[in-house]
C-alpha atoms as one frame of an Amber mdcrd trajectory, in Angstrom:
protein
  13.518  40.358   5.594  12.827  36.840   6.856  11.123  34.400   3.648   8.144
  32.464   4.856   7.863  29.324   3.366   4.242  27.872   3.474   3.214  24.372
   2.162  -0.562  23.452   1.708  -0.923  19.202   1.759  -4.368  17.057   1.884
  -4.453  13.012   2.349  -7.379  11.251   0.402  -9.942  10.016   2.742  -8.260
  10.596   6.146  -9.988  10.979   8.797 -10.556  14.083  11.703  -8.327  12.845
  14.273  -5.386  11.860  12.465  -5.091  15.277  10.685  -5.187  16.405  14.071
  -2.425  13.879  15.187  -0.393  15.024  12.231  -0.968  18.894  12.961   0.131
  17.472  16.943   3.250  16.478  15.588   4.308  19.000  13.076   4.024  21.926
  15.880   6.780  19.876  18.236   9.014  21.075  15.288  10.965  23.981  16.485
   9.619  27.528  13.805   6.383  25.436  12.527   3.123  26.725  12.589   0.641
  23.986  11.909  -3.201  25.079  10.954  -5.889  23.034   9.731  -8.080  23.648
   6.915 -11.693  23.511   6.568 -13.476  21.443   4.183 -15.340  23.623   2.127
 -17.982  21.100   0.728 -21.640  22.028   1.887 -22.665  17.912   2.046 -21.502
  16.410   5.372 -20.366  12.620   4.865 -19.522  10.988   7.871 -16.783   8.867
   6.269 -14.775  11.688   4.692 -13.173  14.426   6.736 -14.480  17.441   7.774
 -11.247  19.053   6.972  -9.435  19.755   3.404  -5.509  19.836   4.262  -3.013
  21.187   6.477  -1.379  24.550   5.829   2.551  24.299   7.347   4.656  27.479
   7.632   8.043  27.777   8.656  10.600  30.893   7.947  13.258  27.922   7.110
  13.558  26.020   4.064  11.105  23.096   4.398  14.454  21.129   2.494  16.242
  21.950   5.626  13.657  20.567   8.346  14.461  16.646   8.094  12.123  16.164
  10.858   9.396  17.640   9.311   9.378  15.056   5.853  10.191  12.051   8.291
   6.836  13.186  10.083   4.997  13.362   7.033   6.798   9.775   5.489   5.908
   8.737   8.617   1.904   8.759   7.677   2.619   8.356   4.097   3.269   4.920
   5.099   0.346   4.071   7.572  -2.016   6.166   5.557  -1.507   7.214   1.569
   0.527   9.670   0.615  -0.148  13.010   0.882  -0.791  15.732  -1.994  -0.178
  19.905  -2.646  -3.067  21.970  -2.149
């Protein structure tokens, strides 16, 4: 029986269409499914995003998937670093 692996991240304060452009990338990565979460704050504020994290499966170990932490150092960089769920 195959092990899914699934790893639930958030960055502070980013906004709509990068956790999009993140999500974009992560599914080029061959046995990744990428979805996004929904915020589930009932305020809407324009400057925060409307979504709460990223939810990243994969059936191999995440530890054996460098392109999937260079991705995510990637925008650790431009943005701040993302957190677990």
């Amino acid at each position: 029986m195959n092990q899914i692996y699934q790893q639930e991240i958030s960055y502070l304060d980013l906004p709509l269409a990068i956790y999009t452009e993140i999500a974009a990338h992560l599914e080029q990565v061959d046995g990744l499914t990428v979805e996004l979460i929904l915020e589930d704050r009932l305020d809407f504020a324009y400057h925060h995003s409307q979504l709460k994290g990223l939810r990243i499966q994969t059936q191999s170990d995440p530890q054996e998937l460098p392109l999937l932490q260079s991705i995510l150092d990637y925008y650790n960089g431009l943005y701040s670093s993302y957190s677990p769920l």
